[in-house]
N, C-alpha and C positions, 0 to 999 in steps of 0.2 A: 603463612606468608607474612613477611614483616618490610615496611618501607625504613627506607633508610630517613626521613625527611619527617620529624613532628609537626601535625598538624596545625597551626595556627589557631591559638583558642578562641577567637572567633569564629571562625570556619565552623570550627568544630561543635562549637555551642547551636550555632545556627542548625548544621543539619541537624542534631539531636531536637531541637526544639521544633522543626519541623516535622521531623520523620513521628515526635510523637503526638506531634498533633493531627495527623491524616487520618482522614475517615477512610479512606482506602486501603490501607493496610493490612487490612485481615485477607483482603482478596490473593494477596502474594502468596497464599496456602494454594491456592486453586492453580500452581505453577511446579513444574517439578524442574526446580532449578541445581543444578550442581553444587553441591557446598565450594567454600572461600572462592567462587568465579563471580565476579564481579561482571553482569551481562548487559552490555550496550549495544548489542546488534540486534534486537529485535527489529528493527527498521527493514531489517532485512534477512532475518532469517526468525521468526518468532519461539520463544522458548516453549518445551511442549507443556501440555496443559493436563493436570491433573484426570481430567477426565477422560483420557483418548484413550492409552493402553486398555483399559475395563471395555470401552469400548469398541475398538477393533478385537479384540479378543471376545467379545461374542458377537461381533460381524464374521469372524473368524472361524471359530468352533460351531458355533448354534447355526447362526443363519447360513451362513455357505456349508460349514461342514454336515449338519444336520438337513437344515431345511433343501436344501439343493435348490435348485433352478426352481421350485417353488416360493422361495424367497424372494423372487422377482414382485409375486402380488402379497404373500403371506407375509413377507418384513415389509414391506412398502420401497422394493428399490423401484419400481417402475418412478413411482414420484418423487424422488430424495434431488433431483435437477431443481422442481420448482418448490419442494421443499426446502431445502438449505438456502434456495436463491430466495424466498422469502424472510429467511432469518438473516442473512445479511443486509436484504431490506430494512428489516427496523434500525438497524445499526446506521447506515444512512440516509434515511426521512424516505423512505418510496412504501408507497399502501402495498398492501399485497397483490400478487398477478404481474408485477411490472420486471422481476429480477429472476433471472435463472443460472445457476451455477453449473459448472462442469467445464470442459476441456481449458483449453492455457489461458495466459492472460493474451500472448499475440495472437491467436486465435479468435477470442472474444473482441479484441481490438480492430484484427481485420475485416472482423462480422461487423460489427458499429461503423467504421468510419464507410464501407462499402456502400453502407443499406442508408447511411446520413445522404452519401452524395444521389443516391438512385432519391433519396425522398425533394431534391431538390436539380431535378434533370438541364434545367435552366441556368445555372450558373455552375460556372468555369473553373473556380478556385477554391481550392483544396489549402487553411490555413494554421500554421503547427507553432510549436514554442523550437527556435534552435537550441534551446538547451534543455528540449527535452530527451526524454532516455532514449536509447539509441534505437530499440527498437518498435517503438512511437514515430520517428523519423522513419525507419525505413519504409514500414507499415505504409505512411503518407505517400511515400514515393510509388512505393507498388500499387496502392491503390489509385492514385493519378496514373498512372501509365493505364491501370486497365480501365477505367472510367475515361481517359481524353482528358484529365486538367492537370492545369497549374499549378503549383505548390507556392508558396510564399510561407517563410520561415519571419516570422515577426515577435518579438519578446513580447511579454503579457505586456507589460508598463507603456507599450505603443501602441496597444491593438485598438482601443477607440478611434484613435488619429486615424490608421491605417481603415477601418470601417468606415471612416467618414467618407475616404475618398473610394476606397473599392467595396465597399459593402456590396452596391447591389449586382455583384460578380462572385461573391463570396456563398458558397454552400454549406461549406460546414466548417468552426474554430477547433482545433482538436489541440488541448491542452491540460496540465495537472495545476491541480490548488496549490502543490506543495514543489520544490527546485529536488530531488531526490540529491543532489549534490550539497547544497548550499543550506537546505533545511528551511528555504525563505516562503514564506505562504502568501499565496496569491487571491485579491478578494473573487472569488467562484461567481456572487451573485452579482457585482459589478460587471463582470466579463461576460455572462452569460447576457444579462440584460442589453450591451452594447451587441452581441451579434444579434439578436432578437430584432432589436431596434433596426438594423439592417437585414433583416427576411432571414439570415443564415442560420443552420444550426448550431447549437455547443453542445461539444463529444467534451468530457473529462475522463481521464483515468486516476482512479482513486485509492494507486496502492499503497500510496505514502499519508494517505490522510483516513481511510475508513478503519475504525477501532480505534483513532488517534486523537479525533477531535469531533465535535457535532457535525453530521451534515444534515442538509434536509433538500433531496436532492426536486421532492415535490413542490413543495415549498419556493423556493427558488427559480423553477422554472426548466429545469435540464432535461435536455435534450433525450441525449442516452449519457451513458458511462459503464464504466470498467472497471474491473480491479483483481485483484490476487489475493489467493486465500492464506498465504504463508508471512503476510510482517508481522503488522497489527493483529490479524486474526488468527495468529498461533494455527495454521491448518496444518503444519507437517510441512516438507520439503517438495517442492514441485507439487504443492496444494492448488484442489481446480478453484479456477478465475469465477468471475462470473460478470453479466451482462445486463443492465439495465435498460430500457426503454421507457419513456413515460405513456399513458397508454392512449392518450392520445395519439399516438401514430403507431398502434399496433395494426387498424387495418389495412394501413398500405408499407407495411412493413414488407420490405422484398430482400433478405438475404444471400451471399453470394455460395453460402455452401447449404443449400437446403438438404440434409441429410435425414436419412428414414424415419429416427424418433419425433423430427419436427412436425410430419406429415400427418395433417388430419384423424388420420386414421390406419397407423403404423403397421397394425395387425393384419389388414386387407392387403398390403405386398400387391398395390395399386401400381399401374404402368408408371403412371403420369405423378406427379407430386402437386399435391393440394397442401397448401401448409395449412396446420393447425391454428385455430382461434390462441389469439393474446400471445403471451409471452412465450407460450409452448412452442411455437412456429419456430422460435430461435432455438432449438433442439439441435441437435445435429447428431452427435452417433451414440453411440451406446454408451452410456453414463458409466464413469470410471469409479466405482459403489464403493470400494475398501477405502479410497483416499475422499469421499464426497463422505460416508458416514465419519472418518475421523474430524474434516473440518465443521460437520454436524455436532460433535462433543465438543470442540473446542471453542465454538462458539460461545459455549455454556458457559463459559468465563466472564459473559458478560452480563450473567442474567442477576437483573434486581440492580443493575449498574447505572447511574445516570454520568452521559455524558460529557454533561456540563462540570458535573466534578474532575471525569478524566484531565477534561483539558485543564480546568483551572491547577491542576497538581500538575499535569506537564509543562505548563507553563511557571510552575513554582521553580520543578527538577532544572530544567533549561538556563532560567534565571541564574537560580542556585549555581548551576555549573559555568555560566561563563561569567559571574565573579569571581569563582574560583581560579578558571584561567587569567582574568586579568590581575588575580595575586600571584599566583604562581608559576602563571608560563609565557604570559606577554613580556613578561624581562627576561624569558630566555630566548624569546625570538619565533614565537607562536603569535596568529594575527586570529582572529575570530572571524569568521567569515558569514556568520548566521547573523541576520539584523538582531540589535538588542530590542527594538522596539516588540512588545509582546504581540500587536495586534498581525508582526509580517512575520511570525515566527511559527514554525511547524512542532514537531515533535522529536527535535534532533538539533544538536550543537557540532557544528564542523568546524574546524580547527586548519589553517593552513601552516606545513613547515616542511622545508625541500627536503628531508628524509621522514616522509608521512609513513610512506611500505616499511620500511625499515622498524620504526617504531611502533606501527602497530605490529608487526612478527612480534617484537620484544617485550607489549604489552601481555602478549596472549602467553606468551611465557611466563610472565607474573601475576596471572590471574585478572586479566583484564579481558573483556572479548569487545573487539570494537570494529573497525575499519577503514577502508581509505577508496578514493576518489582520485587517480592519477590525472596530476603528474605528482598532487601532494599537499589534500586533503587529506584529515584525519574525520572521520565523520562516530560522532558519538548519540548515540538513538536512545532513548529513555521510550520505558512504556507505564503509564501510570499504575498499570493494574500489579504491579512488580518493582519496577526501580524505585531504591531511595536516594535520598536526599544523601546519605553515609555512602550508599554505592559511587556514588560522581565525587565526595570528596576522597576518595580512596583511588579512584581512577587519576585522577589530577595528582593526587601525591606521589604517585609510581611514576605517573609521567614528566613527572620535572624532578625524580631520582633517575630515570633512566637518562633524559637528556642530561642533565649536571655530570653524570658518570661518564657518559659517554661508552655508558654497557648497551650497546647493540651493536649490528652487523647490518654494515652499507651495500653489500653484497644486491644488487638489483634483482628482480624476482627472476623465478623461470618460466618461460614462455606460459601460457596456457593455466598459471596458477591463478583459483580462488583467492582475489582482495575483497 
């Protein structure tokens, strides 16, 4: 692949000089990335991780093809839920016993925001980000309808205000750190502390920020929270979610879909359903083993990893990159839509220009993988354990070759396509 457009030798000195000075860089072996694909979608779809193949190939062969249904105790599937779900623990600050992994992300989200409002049966109001993801929002709504409350949609930057006056109405805040749109990061521990302050709980979903940046979800005070195995944490496509609670309110932990493996004592095929002690109680069906051992390996990407380096590189890569747009594509009529400030910035630079679809089809064609946020976002994801500095100056050079050319197709998507 060759761009039409020499890179500016500054640009170009910079990333060189960055990319060789990362202590991160060796870790991009631990990634089975495509040759000349410049990949910016980890945000949302994570690149696979060297260690997965090996390892579903003998979850594959050994343990299901050999071991058979013995592999339930002899590989350790019975416990791979609270096993995996404490490996993504360390990754987000929770001791072990508080996180269990397995079925979807709206699944573990329905279980959380249900079991927030049953822990606060006294107040009425059920409260969300409106620009949270769509199925964050609906979640809220279904769960008020079958709870009896209220919904109130309030942006993070109000919710203090808005606690002041309805706090002690308010049951649970249910919002993310990170804008999945706009890439803009929201302070967790400021927000968590203003519902506290008013009796409510804070629910966070963590799909755009766990693998991406430090959390410490104990530390901080959080409630429960949620997240997806497939951005940040490279698990594979339709990778299980998983579910955190702090354990503090594990004994009066009461879920809306008490399912068999949650039960006390699963194996007794009990009339009645006793849930299990700790985090086990949030079990629910039969653990999904081939895709829970894959995001088991892929974890492994981050071992011997500190994450204070991840972010401080994501926040170099990010940097880096929208200088670059403000040399090369804010004169063609590209606006930045990600705060410059580092401390409100996530792990992603999004890019607004009314033919955003059109351009990323054209990117992917030249070896860019990126995406968009209609009506016309371009949203560009960095993951430190991977992206360089060279990758995002090569992304921007393509992309103010394809706008200057005016080599794409305005053609509007077809109904039902992946953006």
């Amino acid at each position: 692949m060759t761009t039409a457009l020499s890179a500016p030798p500054a640009l170009r000195a910079q990333a060189g000089r960055l990319d060789a000075a990362d202590p991160l860089a060796p870790l991009r072996a631990r990634f089975l990335l495509p040759p000349d694909v410049v990949y910016l979608d980890g945000n949302s779809l994570g690149p696979l991780p060297a260690a997965v193949p090996p390892a579903l190939d003998d979850a594959v062969r050994r343990q299901w093809g050999t071991g058979l249904i013995g592999s339930w105790n002899g590989a350790g599937w019975w416990e791979a839920p609270l096993r995996v779900g404490d490996a993504v623990g360390r990754l987000i600050g929770a001791a072990p016993g508080q996180t269990v992994a397995g079925d979807s992300t709206s699944v573990q989200l329905f279980t959380a925001l249900d079991a927030a409002a049953a822990l606060r049966p006294d107040r009425s109001l059920l409260v969300t980000d409106p620009g949270h993801f769509p199925t964050d929002r609906y979640l809220a709504d279904a769960v008020a309808r079958r709870r009896g409350l209220d919904v109130r949609r309030v942006p993070p930057a109000d919710l203090p205000a808005f606690l002041a006056v309805e706090g002690h109405r308010t049951a649970v805040v249910s919002y993310s750190p990170v804008d999945f749109r706009t890439g803009e990061l929201y302070d967790l521990a400021a927000l968590t502390r203003a519902a506290h302050d008013a009796g409510a709980l804070a629910l966070w979903d963590l799909c755009h920020a766990a693998g991406a940046l430090p959390l410490d979800v104990d530390g901080t005070g959080v409630d429960l929270a949620v997240g997806c195995g497939y951005k940040f944490l490279s698990g594979g496509p339709g990778a299980p979610a998983y579910l955190y609670v702090a354990q503090r309110h594990h004994a009066a932990l009461e879920t809306p879909l008490p399912g068999w493996t949650g039960h006390a004592a699963p194996f007794d095929l009990a009339a009645g359903y006793r849930p299990a002690p700790g985090i086990a109680r949030a079990r629910i069906g039969t653990p999904p083993i081939l895709s829970l051992l894959a995001l088991e390996a892929a974890l492994t990407a981050f071992d011997g990893v500190d994450l204070r380096q991840v972010r401080a590189k994501s926040l170099s890569l990010t940097g880096f990159f929208l200088r670059c747009a403000d040399e090369l594509l804010t004169p063609l009529g590209f606006t930045p839509v990600t705060p410059a400030d580092p401390a409100r910035r996530g792990s992603q630079v999004t890019l607004r220009h009314p033919d955003a679809h059109a351009l990323t089809r054209a990117l992917a064609h030249h070896g860019v993988l990126a995406d968009m946020r209609a009506p016309d976002l371009l949203r560009f994801g960095v993951n430190a354990l991977y992206t360089t500095h060279t990758d995002l100056l090569e992304a921007a050079l393509r992309l103010h070759t394809l706008t200057v050319t005016g080599a794409y197709d305005r053609t509007p998507p077809a109904p039902g396509v992946v953006t």
